[in-house]
MIDOSE-1310 file (N, C-alpha, C; in nm, 2 decimals, decimal comma, always signed):
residues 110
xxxx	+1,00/-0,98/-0,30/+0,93/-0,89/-0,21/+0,93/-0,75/-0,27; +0,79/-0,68/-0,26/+0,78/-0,56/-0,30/+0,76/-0,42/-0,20; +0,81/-0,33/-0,17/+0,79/-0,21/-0,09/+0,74/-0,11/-0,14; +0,63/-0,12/-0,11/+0,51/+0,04/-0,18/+0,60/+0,15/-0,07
xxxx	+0,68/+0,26/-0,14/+0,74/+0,31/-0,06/+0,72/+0,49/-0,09; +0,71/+0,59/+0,02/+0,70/+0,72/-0,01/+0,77/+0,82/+0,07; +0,90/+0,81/+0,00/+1,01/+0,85/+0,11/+1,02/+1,03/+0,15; +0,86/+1,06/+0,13/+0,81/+1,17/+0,24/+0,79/+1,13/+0,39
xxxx	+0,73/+1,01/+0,38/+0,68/+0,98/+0,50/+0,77/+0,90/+0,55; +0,75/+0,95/+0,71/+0,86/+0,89/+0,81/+0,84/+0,76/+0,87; +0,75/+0,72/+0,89/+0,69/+0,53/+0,87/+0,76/+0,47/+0,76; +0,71/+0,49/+0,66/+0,76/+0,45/+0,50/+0,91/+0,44/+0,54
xxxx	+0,99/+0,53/+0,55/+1,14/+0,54/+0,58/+1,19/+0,46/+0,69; +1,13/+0,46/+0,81/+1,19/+0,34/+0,88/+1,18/+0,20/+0,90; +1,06/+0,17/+0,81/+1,03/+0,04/+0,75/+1,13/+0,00/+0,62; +1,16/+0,10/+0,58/+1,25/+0,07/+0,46/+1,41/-0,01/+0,55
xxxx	+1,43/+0,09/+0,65/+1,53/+0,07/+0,70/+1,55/-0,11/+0,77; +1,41/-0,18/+0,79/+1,43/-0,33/+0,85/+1,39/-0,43/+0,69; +1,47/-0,32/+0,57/+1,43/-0,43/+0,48/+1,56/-0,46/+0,43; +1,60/-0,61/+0,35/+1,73/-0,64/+0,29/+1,75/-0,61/+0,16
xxxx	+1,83/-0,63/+0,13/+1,85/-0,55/-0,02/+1,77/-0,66/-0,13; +1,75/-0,78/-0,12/+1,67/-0,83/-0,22/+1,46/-0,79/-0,24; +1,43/-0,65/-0,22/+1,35/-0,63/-0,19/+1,34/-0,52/-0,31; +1,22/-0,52/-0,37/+1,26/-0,43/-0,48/+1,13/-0,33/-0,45
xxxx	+1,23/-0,17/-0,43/+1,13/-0,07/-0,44/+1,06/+0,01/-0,46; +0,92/+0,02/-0,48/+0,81/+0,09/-0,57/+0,83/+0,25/-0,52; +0,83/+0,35/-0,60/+0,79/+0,46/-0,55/+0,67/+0,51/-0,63; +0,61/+0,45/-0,59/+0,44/+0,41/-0,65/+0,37/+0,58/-0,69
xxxx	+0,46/+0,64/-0,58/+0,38/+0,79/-0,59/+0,43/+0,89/-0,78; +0,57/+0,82/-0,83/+0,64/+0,86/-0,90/+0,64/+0,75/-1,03; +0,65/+0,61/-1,03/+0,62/+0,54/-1,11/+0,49/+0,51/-1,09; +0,41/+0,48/-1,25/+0,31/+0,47/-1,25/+0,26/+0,30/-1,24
xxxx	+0,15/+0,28/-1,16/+0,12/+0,15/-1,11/+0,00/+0,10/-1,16; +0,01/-0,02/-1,23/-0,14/-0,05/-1,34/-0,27/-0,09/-1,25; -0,33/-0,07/-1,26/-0,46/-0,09/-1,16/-0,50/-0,23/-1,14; -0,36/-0,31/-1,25/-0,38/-0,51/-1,20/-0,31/-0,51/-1,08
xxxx	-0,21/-0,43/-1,04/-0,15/-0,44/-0,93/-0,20/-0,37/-0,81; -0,29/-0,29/-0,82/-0,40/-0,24/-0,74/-0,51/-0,33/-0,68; -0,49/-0,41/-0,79/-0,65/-0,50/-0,75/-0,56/-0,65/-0,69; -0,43/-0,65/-0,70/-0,35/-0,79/-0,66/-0,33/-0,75/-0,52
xxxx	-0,33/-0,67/-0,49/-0,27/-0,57/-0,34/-0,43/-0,59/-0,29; -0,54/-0,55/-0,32/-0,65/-0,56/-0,26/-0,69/-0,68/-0,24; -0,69/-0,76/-0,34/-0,73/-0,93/-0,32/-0,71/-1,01/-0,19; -0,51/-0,99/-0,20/-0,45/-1,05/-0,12/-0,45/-1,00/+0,04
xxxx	-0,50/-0,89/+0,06/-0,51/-0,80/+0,22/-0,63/-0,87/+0,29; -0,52/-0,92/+0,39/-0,62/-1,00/+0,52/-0,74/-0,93/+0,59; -0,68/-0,80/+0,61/-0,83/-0,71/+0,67/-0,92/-0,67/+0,59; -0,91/-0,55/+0,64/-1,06/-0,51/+0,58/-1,01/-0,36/+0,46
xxxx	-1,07/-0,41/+0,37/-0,96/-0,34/+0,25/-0,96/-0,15/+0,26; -1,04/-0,10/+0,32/-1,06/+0,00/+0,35/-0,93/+0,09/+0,44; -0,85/-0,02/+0,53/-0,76/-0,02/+0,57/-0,65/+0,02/+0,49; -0,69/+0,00/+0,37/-0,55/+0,00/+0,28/-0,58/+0,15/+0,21
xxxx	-0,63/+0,22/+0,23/-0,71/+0,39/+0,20/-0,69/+0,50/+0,33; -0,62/+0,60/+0,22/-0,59/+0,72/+0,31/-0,72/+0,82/+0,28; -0,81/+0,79/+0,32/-0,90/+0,87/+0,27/-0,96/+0,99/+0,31; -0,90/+1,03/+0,42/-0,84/+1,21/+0,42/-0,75/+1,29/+0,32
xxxx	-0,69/+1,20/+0,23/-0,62/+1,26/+0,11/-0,70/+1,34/+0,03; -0,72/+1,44/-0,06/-0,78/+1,52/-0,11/-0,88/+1,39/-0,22; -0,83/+1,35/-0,26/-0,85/+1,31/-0,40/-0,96/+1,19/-0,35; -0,95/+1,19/-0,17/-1,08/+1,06/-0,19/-1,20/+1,13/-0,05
xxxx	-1,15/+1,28/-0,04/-1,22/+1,29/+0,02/-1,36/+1,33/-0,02; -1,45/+1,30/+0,07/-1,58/+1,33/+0,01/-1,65/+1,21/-0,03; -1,57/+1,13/-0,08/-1,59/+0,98/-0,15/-1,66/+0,86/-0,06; -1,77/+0,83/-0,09/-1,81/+0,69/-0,07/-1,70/+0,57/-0,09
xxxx	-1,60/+0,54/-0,06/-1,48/+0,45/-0,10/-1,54/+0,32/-0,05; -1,65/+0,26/+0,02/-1,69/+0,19/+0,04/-1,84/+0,12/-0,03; -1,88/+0,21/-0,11/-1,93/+0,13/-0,22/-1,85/+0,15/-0,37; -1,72/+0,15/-0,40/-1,69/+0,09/-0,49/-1,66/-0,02/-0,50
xxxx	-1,69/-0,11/-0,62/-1,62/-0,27/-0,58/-1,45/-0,29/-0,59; -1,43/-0,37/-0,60/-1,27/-0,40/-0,59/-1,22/-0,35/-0,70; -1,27/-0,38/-0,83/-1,19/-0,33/-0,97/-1,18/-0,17/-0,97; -1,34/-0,11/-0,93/-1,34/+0,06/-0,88/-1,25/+0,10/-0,83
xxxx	-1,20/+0,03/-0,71/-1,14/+0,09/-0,62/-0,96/+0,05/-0,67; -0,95/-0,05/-0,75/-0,81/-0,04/-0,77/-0,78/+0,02/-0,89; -0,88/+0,08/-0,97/-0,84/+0,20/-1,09/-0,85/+0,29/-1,06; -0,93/+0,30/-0,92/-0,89/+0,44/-0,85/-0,75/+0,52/-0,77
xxxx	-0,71/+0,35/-0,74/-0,56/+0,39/-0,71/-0,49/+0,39/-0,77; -0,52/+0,34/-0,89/-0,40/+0,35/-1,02/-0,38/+0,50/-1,05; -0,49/+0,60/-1,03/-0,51/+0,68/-1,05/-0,50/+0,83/-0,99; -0,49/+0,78/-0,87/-0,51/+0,82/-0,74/-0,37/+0,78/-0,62
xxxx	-0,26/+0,74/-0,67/-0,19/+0,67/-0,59/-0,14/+0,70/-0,46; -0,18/+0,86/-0,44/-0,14/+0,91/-0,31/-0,27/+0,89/-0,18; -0,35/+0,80/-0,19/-0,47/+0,76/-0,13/-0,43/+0,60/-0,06; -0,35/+0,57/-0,15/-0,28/+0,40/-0,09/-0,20/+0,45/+0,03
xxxx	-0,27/+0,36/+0,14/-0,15/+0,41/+0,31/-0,04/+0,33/+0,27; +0,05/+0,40/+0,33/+0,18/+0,37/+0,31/+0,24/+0,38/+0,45; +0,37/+0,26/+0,44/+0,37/+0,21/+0,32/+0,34/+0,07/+0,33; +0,36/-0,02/+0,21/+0,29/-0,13/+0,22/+0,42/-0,24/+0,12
xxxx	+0,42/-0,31/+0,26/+0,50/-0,50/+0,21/+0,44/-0,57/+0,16; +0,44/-0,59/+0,01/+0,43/-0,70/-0,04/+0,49/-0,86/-0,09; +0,47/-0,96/+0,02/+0,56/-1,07/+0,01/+0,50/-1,15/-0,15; +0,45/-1,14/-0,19/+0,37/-1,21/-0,29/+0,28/-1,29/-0,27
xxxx	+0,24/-1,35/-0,13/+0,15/-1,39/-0,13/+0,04/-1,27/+0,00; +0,16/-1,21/+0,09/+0,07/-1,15/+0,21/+0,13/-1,02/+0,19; +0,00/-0,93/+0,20/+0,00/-0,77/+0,20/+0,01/-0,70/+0,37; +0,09/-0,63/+0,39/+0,09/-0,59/+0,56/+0,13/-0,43/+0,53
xxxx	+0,08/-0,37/+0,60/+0,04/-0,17/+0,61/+0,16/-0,21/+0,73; +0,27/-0,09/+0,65/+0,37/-0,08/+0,77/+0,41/+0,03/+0,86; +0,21/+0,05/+0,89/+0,22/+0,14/+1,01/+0,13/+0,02/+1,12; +0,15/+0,03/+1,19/+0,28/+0,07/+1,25/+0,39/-0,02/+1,17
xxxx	+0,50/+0,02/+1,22/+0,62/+0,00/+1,14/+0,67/-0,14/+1,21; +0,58/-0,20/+1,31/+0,63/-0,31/+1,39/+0,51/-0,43/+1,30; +0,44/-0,37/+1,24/+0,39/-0,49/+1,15/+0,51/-0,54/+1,04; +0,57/-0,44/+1,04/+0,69/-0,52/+0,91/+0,79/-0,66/+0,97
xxxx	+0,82/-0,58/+1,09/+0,91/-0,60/+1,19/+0,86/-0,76/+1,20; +0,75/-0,76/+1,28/+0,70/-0,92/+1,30/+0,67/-1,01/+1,16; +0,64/-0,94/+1,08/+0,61/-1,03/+0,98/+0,76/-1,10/+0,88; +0,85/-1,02/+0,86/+1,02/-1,06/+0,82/+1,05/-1,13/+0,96
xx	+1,01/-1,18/+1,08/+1,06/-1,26/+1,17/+0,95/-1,41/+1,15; +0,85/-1,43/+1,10/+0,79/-1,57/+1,02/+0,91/-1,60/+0,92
């Protein structure tokens, strides 16, 4: 299991806190993240991928983010990593936004 994590933010931080130690931590904003792992995070996200974009962030505002295609848009977060909401559980197969922080919650209880 992976934790897209940004321990500015206080969501991010209490989600961190319902995770077990076999859970390995991204600080995506500080290590650099390949845009295959951008577009594996996008694939696998149940909703609507838009969901997964802070796009009041500087860097996407102004942006049409909804006509780039999926590869666009995950070289843009490679690029752009402070635009990914956070933070985000990745089990390897299912991607969940852990805001609210009770999506984490229910999903470690499956």
């Amino acid at each position: 299991m992976k934790y897209y994590h940004n321990p500015r933010c206080s969501k991010s931080r209490q989600g961190l806190k319902l995770l077990t130690s076999n859970v390995e931590i991204i600080l995506y904003l500080k290590e650099k993240v390949p845009a295959s792992v951008y577009l594996s995070i996008l694939e696998r996200y149940a909703g609507n991928v838009s969901e997964l974009l802070r796009t009041q962030e500087s860097p996407a505002k102004g942006l049409d983010l909804t006509s780039y295609n999926i590869d666009e848009l995950a070289e843009f977060l490679s690029l752009n990593p402070i635009v990914l909401q956070r933070p985000i559980l990745d089990d390897g197969e299912i991607v969940i936004i852990g805001r609210p922080v009770d999506n984490i919650k229910n999903h470690l209880k499956n």
